[in-house]
VEXZA-880878 format. One record per residue (C-alpha): z negated, y negated, x negated. Coordinates in Angstrom, 3 decimals, always signed. Example, Ala and Ser with C-alpha at 12.3 -4.5 7.8 and 13.67 -1.06 7.14 Angstrom:
BEGIN
<site zz="-7.800" yy="+4.500" xx="-12.300"/>
<site zz="-7.140" yy="+1.060" xx="-13.670"/>
***
This chain:
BEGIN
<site zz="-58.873" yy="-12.914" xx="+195.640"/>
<site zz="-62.130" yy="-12.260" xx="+197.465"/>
<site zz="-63.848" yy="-8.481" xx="+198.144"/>
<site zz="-65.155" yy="-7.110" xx="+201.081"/>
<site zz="-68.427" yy="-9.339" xx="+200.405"/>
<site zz="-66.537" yy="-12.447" xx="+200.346"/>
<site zz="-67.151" yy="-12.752" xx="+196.547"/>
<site zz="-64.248" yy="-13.353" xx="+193.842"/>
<site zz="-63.113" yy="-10.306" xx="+192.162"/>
<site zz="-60.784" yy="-9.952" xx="+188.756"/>
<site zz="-57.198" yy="-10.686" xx="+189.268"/>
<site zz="-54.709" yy="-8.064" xx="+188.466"/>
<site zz="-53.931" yy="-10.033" xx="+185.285"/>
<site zz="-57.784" yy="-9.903" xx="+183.833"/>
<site zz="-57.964" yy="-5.983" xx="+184.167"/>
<site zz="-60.664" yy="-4.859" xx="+181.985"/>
<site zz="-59.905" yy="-2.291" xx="+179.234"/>
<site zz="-60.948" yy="+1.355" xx="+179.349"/>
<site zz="-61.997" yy="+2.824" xx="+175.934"/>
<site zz="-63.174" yy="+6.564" xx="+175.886"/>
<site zz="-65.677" yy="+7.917" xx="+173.234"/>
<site zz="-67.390" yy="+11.222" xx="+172.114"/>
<site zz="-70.655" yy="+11.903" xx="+170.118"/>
<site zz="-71.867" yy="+15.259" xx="+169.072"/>
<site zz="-75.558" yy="+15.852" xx="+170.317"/>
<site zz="-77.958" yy="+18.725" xx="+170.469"/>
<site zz="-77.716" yy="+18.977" xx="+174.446"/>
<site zz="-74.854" yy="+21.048" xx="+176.316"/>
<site zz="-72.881" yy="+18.298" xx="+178.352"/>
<site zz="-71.721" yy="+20.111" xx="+181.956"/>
<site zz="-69.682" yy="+19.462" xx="+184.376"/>
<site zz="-67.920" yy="+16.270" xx="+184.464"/>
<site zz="-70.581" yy="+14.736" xx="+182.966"/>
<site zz="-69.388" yy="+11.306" xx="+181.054"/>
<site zz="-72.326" yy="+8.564" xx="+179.746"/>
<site zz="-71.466" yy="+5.013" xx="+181.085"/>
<site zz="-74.387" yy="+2.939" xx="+181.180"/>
<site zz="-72.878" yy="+0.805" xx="+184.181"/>
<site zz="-72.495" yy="+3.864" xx="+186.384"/>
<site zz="-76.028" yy="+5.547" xx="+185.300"/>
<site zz="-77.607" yy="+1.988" xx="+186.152"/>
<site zz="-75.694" yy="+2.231" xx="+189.548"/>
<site zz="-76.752" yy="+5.555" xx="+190.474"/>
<site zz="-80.413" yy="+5.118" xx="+189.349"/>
<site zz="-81.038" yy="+1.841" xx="+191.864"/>
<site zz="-79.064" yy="+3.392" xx="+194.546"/>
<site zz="-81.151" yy="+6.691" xx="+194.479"/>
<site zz="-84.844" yy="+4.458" xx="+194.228"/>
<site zz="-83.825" yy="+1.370" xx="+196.133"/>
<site zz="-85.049" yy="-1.226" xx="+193.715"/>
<site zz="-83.861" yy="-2.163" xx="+190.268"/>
<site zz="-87.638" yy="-1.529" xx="+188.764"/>
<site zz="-87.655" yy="+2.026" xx="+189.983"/>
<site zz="-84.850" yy="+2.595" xx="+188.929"/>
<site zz="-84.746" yy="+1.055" xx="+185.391"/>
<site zz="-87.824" yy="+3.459" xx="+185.239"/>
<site zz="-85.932" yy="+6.309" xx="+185.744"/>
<site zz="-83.803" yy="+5.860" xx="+183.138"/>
<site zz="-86.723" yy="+4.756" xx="+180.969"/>
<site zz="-85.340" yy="+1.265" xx="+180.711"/>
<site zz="-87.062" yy="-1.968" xx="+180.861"/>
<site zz="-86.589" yy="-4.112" xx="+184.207"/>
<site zz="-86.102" yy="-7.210" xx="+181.782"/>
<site zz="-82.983" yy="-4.546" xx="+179.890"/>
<site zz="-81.243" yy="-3.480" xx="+183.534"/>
<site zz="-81.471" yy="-7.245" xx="+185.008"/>
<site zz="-79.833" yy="-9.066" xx="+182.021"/>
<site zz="-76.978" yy="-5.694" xx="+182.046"/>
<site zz="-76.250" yy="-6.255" xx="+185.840"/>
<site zz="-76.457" yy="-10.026" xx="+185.062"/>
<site zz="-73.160" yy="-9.352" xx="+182.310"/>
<site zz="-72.119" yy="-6.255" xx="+184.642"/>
<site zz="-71.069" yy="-9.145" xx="+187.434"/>
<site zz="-69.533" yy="-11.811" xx="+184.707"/>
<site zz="-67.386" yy="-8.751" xx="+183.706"/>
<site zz="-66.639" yy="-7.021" xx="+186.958"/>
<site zz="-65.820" yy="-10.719" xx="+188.691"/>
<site zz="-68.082" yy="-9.456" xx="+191.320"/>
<site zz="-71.544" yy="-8.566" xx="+192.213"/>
<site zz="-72.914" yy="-4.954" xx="+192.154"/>
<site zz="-76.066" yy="-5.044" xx="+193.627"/>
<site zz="-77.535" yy="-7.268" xx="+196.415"/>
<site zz="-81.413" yy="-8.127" xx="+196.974"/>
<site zz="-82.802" yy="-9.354" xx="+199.888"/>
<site zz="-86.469" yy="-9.790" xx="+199.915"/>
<site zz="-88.530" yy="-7.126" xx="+201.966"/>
<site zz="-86.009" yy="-4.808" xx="+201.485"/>
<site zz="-84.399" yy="-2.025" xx="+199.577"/>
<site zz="-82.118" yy="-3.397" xx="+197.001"/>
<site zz="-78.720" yy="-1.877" xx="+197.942"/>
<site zz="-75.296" yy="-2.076" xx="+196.476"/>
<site zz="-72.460" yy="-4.319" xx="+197.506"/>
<site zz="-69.833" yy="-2.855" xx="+198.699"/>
<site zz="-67.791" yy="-3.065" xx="+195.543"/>
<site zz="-70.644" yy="-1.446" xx="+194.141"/>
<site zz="-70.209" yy="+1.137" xx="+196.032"/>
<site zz="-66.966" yy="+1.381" xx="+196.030"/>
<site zz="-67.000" yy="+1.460" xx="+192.506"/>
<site zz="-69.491" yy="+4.090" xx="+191.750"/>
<site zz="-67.840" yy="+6.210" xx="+194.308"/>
<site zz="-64.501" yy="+5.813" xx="+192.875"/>
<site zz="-65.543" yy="+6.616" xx="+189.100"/>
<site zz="-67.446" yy="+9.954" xx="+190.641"/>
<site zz="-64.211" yy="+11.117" xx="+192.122"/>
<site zz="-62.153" yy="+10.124" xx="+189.402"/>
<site zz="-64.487" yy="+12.210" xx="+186.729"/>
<site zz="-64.947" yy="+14.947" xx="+188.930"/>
<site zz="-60.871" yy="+15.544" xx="+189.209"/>
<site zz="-60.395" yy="+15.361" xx="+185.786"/>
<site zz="-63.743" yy="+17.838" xx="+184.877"/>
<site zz="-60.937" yy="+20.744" xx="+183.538"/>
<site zz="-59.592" yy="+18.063" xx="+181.271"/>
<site zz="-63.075" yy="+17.023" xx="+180.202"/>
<site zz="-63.881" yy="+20.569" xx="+179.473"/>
<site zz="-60.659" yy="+21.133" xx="+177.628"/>
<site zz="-61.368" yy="+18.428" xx="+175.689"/>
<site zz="-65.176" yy="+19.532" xx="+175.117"/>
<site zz="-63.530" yy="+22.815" xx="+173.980"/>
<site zz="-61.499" yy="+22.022" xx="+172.034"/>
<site zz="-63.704" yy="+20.191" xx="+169.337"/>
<site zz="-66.369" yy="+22.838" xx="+169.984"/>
<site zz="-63.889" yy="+24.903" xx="+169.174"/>
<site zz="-62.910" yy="+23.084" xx="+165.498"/>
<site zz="-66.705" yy="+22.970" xx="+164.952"/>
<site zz="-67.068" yy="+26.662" xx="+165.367"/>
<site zz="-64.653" yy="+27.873" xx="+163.695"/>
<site zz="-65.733" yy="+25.351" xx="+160.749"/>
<site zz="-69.307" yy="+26.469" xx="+160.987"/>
<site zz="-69.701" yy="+29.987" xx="+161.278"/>
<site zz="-67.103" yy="+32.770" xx="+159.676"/>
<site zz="-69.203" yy="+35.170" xx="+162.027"/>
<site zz="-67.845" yy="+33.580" xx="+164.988"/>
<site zz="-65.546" yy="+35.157" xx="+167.521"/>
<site zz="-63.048" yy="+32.823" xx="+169.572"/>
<site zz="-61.807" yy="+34.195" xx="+172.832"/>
<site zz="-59.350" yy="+31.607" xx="+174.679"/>
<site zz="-59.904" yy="+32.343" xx="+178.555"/>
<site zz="-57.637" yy="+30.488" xx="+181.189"/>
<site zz="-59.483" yy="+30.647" xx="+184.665"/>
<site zz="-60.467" yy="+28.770" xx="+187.865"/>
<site zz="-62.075" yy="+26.638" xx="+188.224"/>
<site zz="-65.541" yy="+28.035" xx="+188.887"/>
<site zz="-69.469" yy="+26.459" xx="+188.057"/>
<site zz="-70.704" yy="+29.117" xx="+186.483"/>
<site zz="-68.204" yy="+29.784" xx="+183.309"/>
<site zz="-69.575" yy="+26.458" xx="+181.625"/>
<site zz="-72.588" yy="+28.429" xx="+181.476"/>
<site zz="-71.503" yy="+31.135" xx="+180.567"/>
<site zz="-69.609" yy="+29.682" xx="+177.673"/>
<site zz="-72.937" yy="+28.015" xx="+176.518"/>
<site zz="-74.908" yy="+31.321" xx="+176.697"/>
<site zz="-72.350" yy="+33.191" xx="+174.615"/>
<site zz="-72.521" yy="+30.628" xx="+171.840"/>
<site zz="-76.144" yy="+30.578" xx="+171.499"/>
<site zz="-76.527" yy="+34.019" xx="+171.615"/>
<site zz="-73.724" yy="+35.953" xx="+170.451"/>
<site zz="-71.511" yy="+33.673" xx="+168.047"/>
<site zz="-68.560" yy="+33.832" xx="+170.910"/>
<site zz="-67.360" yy="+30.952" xx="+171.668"/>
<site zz="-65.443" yy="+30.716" xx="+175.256"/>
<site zz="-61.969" yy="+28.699" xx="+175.014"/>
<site zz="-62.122" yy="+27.885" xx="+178.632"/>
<site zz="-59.079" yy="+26.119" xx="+180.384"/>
<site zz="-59.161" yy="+25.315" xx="+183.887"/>
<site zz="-56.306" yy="+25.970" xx="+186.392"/>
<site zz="-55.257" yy="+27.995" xx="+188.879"/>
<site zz="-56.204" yy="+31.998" xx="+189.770"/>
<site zz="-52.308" yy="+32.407" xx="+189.869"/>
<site zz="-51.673" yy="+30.200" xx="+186.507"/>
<site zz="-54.061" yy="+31.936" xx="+184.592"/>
<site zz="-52.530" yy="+34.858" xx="+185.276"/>
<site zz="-49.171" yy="+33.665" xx="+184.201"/>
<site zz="-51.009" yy="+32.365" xx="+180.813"/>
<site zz="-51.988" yy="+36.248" xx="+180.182"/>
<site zz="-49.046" yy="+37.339" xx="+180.801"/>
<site zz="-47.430" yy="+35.309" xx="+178.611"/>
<site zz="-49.982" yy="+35.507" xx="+176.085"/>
<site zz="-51.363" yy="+32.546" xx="+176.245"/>
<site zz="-54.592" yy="+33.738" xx="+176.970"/>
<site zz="-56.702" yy="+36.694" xx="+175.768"/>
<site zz="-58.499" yy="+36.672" xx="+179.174"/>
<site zz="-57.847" yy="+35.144" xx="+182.706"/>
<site zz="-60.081" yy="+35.087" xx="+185.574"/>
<site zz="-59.130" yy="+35.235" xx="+188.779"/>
<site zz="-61.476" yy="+35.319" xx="+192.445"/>
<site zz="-61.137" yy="+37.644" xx="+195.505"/>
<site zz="-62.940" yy="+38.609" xx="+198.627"/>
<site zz="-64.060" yy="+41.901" xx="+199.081"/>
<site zz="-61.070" yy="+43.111" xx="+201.160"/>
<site zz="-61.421" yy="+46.375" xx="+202.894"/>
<site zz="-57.696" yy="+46.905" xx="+203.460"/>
<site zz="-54.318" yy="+45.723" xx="+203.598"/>
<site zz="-54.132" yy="+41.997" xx="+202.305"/>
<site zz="-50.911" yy="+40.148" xx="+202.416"/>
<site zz="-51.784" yy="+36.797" xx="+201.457"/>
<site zz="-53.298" yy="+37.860" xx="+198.027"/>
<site zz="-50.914" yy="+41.316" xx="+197.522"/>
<site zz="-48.002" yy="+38.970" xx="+197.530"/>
<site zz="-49.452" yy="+36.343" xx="+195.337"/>
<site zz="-51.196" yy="+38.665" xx="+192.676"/>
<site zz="-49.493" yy="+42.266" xx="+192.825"/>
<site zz="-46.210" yy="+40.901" xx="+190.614"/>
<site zz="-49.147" yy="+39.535" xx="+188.623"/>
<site zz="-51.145" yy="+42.611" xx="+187.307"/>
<site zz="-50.206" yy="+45.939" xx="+187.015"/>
<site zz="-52.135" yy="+49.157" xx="+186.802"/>
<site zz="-52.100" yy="+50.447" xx="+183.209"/>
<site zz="-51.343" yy="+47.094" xx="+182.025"/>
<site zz="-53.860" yy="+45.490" xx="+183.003"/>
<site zz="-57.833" yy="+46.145" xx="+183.320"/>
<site zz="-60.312" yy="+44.012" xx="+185.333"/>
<site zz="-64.107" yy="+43.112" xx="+183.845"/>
<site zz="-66.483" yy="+42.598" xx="+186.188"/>
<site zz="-68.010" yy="+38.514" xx="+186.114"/>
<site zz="-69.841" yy="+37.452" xx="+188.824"/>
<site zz="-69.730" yy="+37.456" xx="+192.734"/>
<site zz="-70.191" yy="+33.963" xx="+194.372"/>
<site zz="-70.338" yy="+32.517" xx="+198.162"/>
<site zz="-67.352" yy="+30.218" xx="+199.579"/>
<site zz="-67.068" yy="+28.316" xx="+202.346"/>
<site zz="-66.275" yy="+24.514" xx="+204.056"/>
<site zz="-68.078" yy="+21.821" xx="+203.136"/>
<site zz="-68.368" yy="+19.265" xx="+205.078"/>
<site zz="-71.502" yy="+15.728" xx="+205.120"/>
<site zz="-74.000" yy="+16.671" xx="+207.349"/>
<site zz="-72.799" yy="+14.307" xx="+210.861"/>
<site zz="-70.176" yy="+16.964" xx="+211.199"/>
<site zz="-72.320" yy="+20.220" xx="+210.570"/>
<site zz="-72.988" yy="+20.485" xx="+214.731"/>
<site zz="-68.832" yy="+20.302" xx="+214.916"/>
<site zz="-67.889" yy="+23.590" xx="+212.190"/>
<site zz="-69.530" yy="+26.410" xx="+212.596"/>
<site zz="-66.195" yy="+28.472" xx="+211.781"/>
<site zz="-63.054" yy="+28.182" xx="+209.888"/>
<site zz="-61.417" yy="+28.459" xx="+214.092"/>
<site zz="-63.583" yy="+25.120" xx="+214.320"/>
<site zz="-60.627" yy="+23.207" xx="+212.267"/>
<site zz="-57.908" yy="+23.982" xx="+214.634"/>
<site zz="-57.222" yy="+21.126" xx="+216.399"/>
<site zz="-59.994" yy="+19.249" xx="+214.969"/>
<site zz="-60.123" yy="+15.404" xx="+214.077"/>
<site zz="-61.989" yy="+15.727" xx="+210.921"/>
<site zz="-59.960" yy="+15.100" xx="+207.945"/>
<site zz="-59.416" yy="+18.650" xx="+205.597"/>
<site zz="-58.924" yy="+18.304" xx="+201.971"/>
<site zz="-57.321" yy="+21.477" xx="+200.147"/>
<site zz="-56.896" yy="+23.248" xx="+196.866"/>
<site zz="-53.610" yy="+23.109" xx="+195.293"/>
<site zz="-51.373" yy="+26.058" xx="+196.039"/>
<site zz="-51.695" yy="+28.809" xx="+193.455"/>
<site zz="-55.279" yy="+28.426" xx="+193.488"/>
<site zz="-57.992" yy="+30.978" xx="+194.294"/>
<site zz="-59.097" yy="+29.071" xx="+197.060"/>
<site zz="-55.980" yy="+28.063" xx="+198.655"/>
<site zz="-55.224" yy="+31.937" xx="+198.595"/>
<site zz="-58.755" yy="+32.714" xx="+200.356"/>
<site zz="-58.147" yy="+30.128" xx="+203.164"/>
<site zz="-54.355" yy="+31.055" xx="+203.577"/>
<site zz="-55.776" yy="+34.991" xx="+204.458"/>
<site zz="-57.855" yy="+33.430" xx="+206.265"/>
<site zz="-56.070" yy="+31.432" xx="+208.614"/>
<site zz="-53.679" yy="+34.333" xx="+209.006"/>
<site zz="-57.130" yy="+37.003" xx="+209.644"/>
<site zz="-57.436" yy="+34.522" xx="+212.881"/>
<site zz="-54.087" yy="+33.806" xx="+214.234"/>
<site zz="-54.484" yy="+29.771" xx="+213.151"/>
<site zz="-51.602" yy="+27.771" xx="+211.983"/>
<site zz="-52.306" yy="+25.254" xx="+208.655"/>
<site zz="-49.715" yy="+22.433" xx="+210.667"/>
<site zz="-52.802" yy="+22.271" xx="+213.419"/>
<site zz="-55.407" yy="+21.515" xx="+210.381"/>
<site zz="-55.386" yy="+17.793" xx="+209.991"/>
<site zz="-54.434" yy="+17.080" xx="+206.026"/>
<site zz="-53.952" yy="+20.822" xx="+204.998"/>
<site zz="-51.029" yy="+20.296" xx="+203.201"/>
<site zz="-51.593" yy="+16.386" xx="+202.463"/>
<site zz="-55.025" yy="+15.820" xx="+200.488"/>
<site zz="-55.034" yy="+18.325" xx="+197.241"/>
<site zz="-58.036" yy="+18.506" xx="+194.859"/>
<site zz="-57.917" yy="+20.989" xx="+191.980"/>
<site zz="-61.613" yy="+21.790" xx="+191.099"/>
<site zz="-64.780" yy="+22.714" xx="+193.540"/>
<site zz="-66.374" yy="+19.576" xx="+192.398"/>
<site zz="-63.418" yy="+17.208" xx="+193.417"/>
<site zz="-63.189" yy="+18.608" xx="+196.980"/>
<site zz="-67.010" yy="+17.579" xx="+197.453"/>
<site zz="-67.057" yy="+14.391" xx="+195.361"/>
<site zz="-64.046" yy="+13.235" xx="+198.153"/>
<site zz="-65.863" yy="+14.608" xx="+200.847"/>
<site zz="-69.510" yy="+12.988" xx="+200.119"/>
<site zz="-67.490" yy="+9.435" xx="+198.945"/>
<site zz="-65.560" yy="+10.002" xx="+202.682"/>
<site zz="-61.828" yy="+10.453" xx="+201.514"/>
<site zz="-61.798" yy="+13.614" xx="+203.631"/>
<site zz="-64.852" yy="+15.009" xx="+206.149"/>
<site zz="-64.172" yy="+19.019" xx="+205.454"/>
<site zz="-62.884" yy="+21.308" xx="+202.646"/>
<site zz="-63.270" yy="+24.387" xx="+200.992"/>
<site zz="-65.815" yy="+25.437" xx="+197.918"/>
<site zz="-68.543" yy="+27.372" xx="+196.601"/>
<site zz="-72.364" yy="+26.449" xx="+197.654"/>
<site zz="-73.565" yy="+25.703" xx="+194.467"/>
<site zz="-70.583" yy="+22.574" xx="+194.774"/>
<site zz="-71.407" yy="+21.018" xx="+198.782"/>
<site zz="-75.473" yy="+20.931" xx="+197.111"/>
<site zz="-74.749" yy="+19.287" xx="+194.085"/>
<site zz="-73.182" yy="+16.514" xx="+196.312"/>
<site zz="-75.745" yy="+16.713" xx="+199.543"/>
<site zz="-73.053" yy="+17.849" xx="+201.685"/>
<site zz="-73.741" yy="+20.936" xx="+204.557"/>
<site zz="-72.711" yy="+24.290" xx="+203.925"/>
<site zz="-71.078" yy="+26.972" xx="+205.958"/>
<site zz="-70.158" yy="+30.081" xx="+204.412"/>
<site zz="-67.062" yy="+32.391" xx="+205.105"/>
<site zz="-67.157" yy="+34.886" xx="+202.550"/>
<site zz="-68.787" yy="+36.977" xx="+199.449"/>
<site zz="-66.153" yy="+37.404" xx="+196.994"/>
<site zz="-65.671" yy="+38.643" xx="+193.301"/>
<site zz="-64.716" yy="+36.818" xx="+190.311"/>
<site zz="-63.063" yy="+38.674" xx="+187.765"/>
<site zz="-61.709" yy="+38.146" xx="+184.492"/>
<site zz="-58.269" yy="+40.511" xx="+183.420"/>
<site zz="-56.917" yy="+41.432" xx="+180.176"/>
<site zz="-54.290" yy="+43.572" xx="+178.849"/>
<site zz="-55.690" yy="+47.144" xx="+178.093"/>
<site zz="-54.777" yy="+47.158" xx="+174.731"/>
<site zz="-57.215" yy="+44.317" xx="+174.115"/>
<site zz="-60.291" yy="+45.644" xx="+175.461"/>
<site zz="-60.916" yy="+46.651" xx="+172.122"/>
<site zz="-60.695" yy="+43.066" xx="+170.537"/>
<site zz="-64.052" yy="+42.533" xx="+168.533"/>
<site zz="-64.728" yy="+38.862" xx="+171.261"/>
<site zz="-63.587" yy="+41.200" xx="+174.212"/>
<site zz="-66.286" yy="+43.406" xx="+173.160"/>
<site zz="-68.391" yy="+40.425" xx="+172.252"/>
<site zz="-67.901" yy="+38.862" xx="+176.027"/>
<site zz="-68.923" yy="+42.510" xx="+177.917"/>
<site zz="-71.705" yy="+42.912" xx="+175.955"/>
<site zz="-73.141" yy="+39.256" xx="+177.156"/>
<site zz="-72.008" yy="+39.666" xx="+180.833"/>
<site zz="-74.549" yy="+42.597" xx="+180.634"/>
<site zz="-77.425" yy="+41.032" xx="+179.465"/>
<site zz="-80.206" yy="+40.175" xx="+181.325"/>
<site zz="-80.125" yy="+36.653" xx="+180.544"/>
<site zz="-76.585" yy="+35.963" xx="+182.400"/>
<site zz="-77.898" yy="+37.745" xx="+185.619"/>
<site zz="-80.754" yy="+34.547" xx="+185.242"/>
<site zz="-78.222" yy="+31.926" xx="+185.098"/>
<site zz="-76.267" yy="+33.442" xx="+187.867"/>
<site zz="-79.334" yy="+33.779" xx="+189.984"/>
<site zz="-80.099" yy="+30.023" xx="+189.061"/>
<site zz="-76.918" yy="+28.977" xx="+190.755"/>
<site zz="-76.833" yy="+28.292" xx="+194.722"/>
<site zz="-74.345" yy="+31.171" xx="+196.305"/>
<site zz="-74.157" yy="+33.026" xx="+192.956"/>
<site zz="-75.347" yy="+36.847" xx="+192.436"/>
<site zz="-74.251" yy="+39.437" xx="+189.191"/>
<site zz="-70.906" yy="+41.374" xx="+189.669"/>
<site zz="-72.072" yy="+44.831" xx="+190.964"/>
<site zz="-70.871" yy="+45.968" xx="+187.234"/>
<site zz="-71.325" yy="+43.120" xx="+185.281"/>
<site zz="-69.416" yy="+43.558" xx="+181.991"/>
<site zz="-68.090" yy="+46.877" xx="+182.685"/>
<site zz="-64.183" yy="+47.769" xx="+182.777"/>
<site zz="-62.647" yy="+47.992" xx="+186.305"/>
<site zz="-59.878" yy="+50.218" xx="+187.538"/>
<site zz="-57.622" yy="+47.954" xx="+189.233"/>
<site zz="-57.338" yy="+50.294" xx="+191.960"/>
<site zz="-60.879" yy="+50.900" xx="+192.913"/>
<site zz="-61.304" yy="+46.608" xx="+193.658"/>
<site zz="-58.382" yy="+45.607" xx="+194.970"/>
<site zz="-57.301" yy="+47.308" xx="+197.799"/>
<site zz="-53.894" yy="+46.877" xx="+198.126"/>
<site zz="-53.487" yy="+48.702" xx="+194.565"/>
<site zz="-52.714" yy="+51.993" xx="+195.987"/>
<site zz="-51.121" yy="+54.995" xx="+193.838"/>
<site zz="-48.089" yy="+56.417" xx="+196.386"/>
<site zz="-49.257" yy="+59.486" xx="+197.865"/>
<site zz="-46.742" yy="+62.448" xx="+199.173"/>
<site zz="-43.962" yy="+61.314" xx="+201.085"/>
<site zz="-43.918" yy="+61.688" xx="+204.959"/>
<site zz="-41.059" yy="+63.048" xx="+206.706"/>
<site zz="-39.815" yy="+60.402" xx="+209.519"/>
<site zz="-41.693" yy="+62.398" xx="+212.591"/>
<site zz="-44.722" yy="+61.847" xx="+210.733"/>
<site zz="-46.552" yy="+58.639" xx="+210.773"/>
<site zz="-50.234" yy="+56.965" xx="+210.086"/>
<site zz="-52.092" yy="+56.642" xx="+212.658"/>
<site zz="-51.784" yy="+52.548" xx="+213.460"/>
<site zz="-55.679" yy="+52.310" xx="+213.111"/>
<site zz="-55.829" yy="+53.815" xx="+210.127"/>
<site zz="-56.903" yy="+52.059" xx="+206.576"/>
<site zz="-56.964" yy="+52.677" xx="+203.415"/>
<site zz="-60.331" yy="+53.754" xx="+202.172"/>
<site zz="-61.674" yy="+51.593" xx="+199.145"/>
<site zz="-61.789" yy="+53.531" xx="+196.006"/>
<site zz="-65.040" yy="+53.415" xx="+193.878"/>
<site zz="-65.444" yy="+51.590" xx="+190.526"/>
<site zz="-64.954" yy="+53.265" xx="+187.623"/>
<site zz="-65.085" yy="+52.783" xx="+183.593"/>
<site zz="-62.358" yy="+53.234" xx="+181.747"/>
***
């Protein structure tokens, strides 16, 4: 069997073997960060163009990466990288190919990563340190918890259980108590919302629930930079022949795009792949879009830069993080409010593309006063009396508790 660059590639009975390891280190791992020499090696000659520049930026020897891509090839049953004097050395296509594929597949599995990284930070801490407080938080997916989760370890013996999933499944993991805190993202509606009242009103409940205030970040479609003159607006997609990639239903996202195909009349069936290509992290939309799996799809900024792809932004929303009110005493509830306050997480937010402070940062939210279609019922009107059709609701103001 032969590859794209008429070379001989490993049968399907010589598959090589994939063995994962761990190491503890001194240095916060983010992201879906995993060390493989052969994909560092990759990356490093494809960013400088030559395989001396690029040992260099690894601070490797030229003699160390030559003899590696030399065994790379014997292993792979292929060549990676192809030089042809008086020019850039380039990657084969399998090269390519490959790199691409192992950046997609580590960037869809970054919440299992992190669960994983949790986890045994988790067995560390609690071996460690009697001081420390353990908080297990269920939330989307969003770039700045990981930080978040590294600030509050350093500086306030809290250590963040983070898992990764949905706005609507991290609900349902409070709920059930499976969680002490869930976070959850919203725009900041001015009215009547029917996309996100159905999904999250059976979800939290006034009284029950209380909302802290997190961060506020900027979403919006990503897309590589060839098709930046063709979306200028989410009404750009209708119709369009550039391929969409999606969140998976329940998620934040997919809730923000739903209200906002509905907020302009548009139909998902007319979006090419709404329902078809599904990515469940930020990071996973982009990695698809930059490796050319898809050509559009939603995310935060701080996401389309990290993978060179153009930015257009829809909305400002708020991401908050719930709990039951009778745990807003809890010694790491405390713990987390007082270190969404400080200065310092205001510096990593502000270090973020698209990211700003929560207008309260680590100060208890009436659910009614942010989302709007919490509304206690007023008096009842008789049947000849009606609302005036223009009329909406006015937004109540925050408030502790």
């Amino acid at each position: 069997m032969k590859s794209a660059d008429n070379k001989p590639v490993r049968s399907s009975d010589e598959r090589l073997a994939i063995r994962l390891q761990y190491a503890f280190a001194k240095a916060e791992q983010r992201g879906a960060e995993l060390d493989n020499s052969v994909f560092s090696v990759l990356s490093a000659i494809r960013t400088a163009g030559s395989i001396s520049l690029g040992a260099a930026r690894l601070g490797l020897s030229y003699r160390h990466v030559w003899g590696a891509l030399r065994a790379w090839d014997a292993m792979f049953g292929a060549p990676l990288v192809a030089r042809v004097q008086g020019q850039r050395t380039r990657l084969t296509g399998f090269g390519e190919r490959l790199l691409w594929a192992e950046r997609r597949a580590r960037t869809r599995m970054q919440p299992h990563i992190d669960a994983l990284r949790t986890n045994l930070a988790r067995i560390v801490a609690e071996a460690s340190d009697e001081r420390q407080q353990i908080l297990t938080l269920h939330a989307s997916h969003d770039l700045a918890l990981p930080r978040l989760r590294e600030h509050a370890a350093q500086r306030a013996s809290l250590h963040l259980d983070i898992r990764f999933m949905g706005s609507m499944d991290s609900l349902r993991s409070l709920g059930a108590g499976r969680c002490l805190v869930a976070g959850f993202h919203v725009p900041a509606l001015q009215g009547a919302a029917p996309v996100f009242a159905r999904a999250l009103k059976p979800l939290l409940k006034p009284g029950l629930h209380k909302l802290i205030g997190c961060s506020q970040r900027l979403q919006g479609l990503m897309m590589r930079r060839e098709h930046a003159a063709a979306v200028h607006t989410i009404a750009d997609l209708a119709g369009s022949p550039l391929r969409f990639i999606n969140r998976q239903p329940g998620s934040g996202t997919r809730l923000l795009i739903d209200h906002l195909l509905q907020a302009n009349g548009m139909r998902a069936r007319n979006i090419a792949g709404y329902a078809d290509r599904v990515e469940e992290t930020h990071v996973a939309v982009a990695a698809s879009i930059a490796s050319g799996v898809a050509d559009v799809g939603p995310g935060v900024e701080a996401a389309a830069l990290e993978f060179g792809l153009h930015f257009v932004p829809l909305v400002r929303e708020d991401y908050f993080l719930a709990c039951l009110q009778q745990h807003l005493e809890h010694p790491a509830v405390l713990r987390l409010c007082e270190v969404l306050a400080s200065s310092t997480w205001t510096d990593l937010l502000h270090e973020l593309p698209g990211y700003s402070p929560a207008s309260a940062p680590g100060e208890v939210l009436k659910m009614t006063a942010v989302l709007p279609w919490w509304r206690f019922a007023g008096p009842k009107r008789s049947r000849t009396q009606s609302a005036p059709a223009s009329a909406v609701p006015k937004r109540r103001s925050r408030a502790r508790t």
